[in-house]
C-alpha positions, 0 to 999 in steps of 0.5 A: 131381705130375702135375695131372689132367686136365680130363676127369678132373677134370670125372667126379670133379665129376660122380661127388658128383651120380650117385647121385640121378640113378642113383635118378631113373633107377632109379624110372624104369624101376622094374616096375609092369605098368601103369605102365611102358608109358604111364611109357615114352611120356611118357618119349619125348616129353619126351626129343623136347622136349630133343633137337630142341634139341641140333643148334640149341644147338650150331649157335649156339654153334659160330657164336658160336666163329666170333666169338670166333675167331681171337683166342680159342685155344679157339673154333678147336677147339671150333667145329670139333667142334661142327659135326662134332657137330651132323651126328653128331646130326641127325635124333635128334629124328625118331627119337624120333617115330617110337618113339612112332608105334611104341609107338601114339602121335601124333607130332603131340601130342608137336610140338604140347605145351608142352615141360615147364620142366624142359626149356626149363630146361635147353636155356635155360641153355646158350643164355643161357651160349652167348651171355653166357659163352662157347661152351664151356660147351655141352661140361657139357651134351653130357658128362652127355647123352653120359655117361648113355646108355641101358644096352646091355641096357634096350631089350630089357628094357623091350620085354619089360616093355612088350609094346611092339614093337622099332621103339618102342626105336630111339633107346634102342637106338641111343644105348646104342652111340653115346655110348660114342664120343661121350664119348671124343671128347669127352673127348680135345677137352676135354683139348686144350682150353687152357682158362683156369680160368674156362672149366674152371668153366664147363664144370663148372657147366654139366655140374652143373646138366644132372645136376640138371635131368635128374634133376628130369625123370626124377623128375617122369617117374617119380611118374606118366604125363603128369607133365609135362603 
């Protein structure tokens, strides 16, 4: 029998921790006239204190790859990906300010605020797996992120519920057309990747630990605007 392969093994993983992250989702973006609107500013700040973190997590772990490389089959490949992965994702961060200047908000507020610990939470982990595990359990961390994009249809819907202009949506937009890619690039990487069984682990607690922290901050966003301050 044919074993499956890593990615498939790491969706059917993530498939027992969807559903209370799609109820997180879903009280999200739930329709209250009063709500959604403020609800949505909190939720592009908090989504700028994690992004500005991708590009740097995995500009370390791909130097961390180089490292560990030439006498780790693994690092090659992977520090090649994430360098590539890295430019596909700069200047993210910056979109998300200028949604929030489009919806009437202050950029500056969102640089100068405590990120929430659900955030430093879940970038913290990858650093710490990163620099005392190994490199490749960024690759759970990117796969719930990529794998959990915006619906192609939400930035039309929340820009009608909102009353918020389409500039405000640019990131939401965006990422609904370019994580579909992403994930099947990041797919065909992990099932090339030799990896031993403990790095499949790895990966897999990495990814199952992001599915948990993104839920906790979309149901600490849900209960109420400025949740996180």
């Amino acid at each position: 029998m044919t074993r499956p392969s890593a990615s498939a093994t790491l969706r059917v993983k993530l498939g027992l921790a969807a559903p209370a992250l799609h109820a997180a989702t879903a009280a999200l973006w739930r329709h209250e006239p009063a709500g959604l609107r403020p609800r949505y500013v909190e939720y592009l700040s908090a989504m700028h204190a994690l992004i500005r973190a991708s590009v740097p997590l995995m500009e370390r772990a791909a130097r961390r790859c180089a490292e560990l490389a030439p006498g780790d089959p693994v690092a090659g490949p992977l520090g090649r990906y994430l360098e590539k992965h890295a430019e596909d994702e700069r200047g993210h961060d910056e979109w998300l300010l200028e949604d929030l200047a489009a919806a009437g908000a202050d950029p500056e507020a969102a640089l100068g605020r405590l990120p929430s610990p659900v955030v430093a939470d879940l970038a913290g982990a990858q650093y710490y797996w990163i620099e005392h595990q190994h490199p490749v359990a960024l690759l759970g961390y990117i796969r719930v992120l990529e794998g959990n994009a915006p619906a192609p249809w939400l930035a039309d819907r929340l820009a009608a519920r909102t009353g918020l202009p389409a500039a405000a949506f640019r990131t939401v937009r965006e990422h609904a057309g370019l994580d579909a890619a992403h994930l099947a690039d990041l797919d065909d990487l992990l099932d090339s990747l030799p990896l031993t069984a403990a790095q499949q682990v790895a990966v897999a607690v990495s990814a199952l630990r992001t599915t948990d922290g993104i839920t906790r901050l979309f149901t600490y966003l849900a209960a109420a605007p400025g949740g996180l301050s």
